[in-house]
C-alpha positions as CSV (number, residue, x, y, z in Angstrom):
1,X,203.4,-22.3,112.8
2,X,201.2,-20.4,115.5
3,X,197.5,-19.7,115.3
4,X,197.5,-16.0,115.0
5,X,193.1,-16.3,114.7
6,X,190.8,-19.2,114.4
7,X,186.8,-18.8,114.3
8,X,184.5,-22.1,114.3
9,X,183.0,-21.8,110.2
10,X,180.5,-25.0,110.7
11,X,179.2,-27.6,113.2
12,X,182.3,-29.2,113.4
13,X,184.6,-27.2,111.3
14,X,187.0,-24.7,112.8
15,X,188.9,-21.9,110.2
16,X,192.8,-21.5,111.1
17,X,195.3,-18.5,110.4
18,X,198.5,-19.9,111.1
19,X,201.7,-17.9,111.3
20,X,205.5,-18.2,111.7
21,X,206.8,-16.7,114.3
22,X,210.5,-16.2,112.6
23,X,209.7,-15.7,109.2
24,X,206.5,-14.3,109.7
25,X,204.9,-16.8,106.6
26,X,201.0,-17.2,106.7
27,X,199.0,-20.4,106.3
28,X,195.2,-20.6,106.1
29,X,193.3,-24.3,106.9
30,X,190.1,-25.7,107.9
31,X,190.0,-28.7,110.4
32,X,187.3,-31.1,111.9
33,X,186.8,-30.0,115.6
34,X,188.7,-33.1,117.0
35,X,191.9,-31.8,115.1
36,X,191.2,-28.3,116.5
37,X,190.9,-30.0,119.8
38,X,194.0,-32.6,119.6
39,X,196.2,-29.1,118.4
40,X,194.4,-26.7,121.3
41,X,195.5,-29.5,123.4
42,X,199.2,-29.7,122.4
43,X,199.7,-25.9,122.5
44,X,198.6,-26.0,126.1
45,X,201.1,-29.0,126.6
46,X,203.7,-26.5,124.4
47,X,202.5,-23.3,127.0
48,X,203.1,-25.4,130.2
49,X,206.2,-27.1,129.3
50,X,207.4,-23.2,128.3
51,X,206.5,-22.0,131.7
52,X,208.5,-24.9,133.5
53,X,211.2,-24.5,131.7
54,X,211.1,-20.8,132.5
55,X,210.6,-21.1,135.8
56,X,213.9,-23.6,136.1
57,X,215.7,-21.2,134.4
58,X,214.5,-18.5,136.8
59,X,215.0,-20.2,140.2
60,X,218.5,-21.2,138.8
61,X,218.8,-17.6,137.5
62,X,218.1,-16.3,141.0
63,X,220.2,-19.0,142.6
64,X,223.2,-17.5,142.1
65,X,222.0,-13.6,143.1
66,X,222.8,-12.1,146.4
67,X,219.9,-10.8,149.1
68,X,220.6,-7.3,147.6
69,X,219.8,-8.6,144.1
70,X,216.5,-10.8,145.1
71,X,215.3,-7.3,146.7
72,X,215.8,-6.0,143.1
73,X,213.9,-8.5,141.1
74,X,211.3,-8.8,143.4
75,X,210.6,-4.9,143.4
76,X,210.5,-5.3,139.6
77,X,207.9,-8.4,139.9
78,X,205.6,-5.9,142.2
79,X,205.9,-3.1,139.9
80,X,208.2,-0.6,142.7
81,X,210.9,-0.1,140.2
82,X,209.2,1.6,136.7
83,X,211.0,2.8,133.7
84,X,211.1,6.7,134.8
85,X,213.3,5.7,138.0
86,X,216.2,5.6,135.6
């Protein structure tokens, strides 16, 4: 389950809207502001270990891609090469 929203109801009380991301199921809870914080916590642990496993995939991605082919990607990165150029 994902937060899809979560607004702070109390003191130390946060409101949670939780959703599946493949089934698309919704869950509603109320935690103390420590639980918020130890989840808040492991979803940016979750976000960074994401982005490094993307990025290895990438550089090995781009590993294997001729000069020709970098040129490519990186003139997509920047924005040079938009939809209406094809």
């Amino acid at each position: 389950m994902e937060p899809a929203h979560w607004v702070q109801v109390e003191a130390d009380r946060w409101q949670l809207e939780l959703q599946c991301p493949e089934c698309g199921a919704e869950q509603e809870m109320t935690l103390d502001a420590e639980s918020v914080h130890a989840y808040n916590v492991l979803l940016y642990e979750a976000a960074d270990a994401m982005q490094g496993a993307a990025g290895r995939l990438l550089e090995e991605w781009t590993s294997d891609l001729t000069a020709g082919d970098r040129r490519f990607v990186e003139a997509l990165r920047h924005g040079h090469i938009l939809p209406i150029d094809f």
